[in-house]
C-alpha positions in Angstrom: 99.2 116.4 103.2 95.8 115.6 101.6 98.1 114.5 98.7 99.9 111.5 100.9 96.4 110.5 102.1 95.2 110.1 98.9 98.7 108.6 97.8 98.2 106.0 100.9 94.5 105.6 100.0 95.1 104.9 96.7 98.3 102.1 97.6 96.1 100.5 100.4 93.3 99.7 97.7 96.0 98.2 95.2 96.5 96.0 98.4 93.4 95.0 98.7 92.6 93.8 95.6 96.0 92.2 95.5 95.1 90.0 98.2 91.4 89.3 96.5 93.5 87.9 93.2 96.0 86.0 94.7 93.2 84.5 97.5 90.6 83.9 94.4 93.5 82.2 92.6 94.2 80.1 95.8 90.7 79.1 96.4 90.3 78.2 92.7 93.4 75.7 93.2 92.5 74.1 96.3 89.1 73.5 95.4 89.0 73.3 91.6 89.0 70.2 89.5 92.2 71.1 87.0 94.1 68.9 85.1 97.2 69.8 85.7 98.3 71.4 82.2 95.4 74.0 83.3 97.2 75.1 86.6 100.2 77.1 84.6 97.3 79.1 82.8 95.4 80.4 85.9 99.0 81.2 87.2 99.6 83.5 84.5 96.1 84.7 83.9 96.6 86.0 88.1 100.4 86.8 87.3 99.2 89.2 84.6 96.3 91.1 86.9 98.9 91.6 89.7 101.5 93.1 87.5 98.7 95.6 86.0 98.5 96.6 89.9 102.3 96.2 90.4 104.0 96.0 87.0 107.6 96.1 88.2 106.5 93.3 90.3 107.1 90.6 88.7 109.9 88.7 90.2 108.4 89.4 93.7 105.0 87.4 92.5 107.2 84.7 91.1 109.5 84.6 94.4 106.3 84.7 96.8 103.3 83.5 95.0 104.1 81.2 92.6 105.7 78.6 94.6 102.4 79.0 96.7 100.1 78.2 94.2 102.3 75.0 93.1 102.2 74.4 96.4 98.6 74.4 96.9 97.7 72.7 93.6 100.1 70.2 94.7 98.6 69.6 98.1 94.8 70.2 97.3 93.8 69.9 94.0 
C-alpha cells in the first residue's frame, strides 16, 4: 500500500512539473519577442524536458503540445 502512494506521489509530481514546462514555454511564446526561426528552438528545448519526465512520450507532446505552441506563437507573439 505505502508503495502505490508513493508510486502516485511520485507520478502526481511528474505532473506538476509537466504543467510548469509546458505553461513556462506558453507564457514565453505569448509574451516573448522571437523571431520566428527562435520559436522551433524553445519547442525542442521544452520537448526535450518533458520527454526526461515522460520519455516514451514523445508523439503525445507532438499530438497535444506542439500544435499549441504554434498556435500561440502564431496568435500572440
Amino acid at each position: 500500500m505505502e508503495e502505490n502512494a508513493r508510486a502516485l506521489a511520485d507520478e502526481e509530481s511528474k505532473m506538476l512539473r509537466l504543467r510548469l514546462i509546458v505553461d513556462g514555454a506558453a507564457h514565453l511564446l505569448m509574451h516573448g519577442h522571437f523571431a520566428s526561426e527562435e520559436v522551433p528552438e524553445i519547442i525542442q528545448q521544452t520537448r526535450a524536458k518533458v520527454l526526461e519526465l515522460f520519455p516514451d512520450k514523445g508523439d503525445l507532446f507532438d499530438l497535444i503540445f506542439l500544435p499549441r505552441f504554434m498556435r500561440l506563437f502564431r496568435d500572440w507573439g
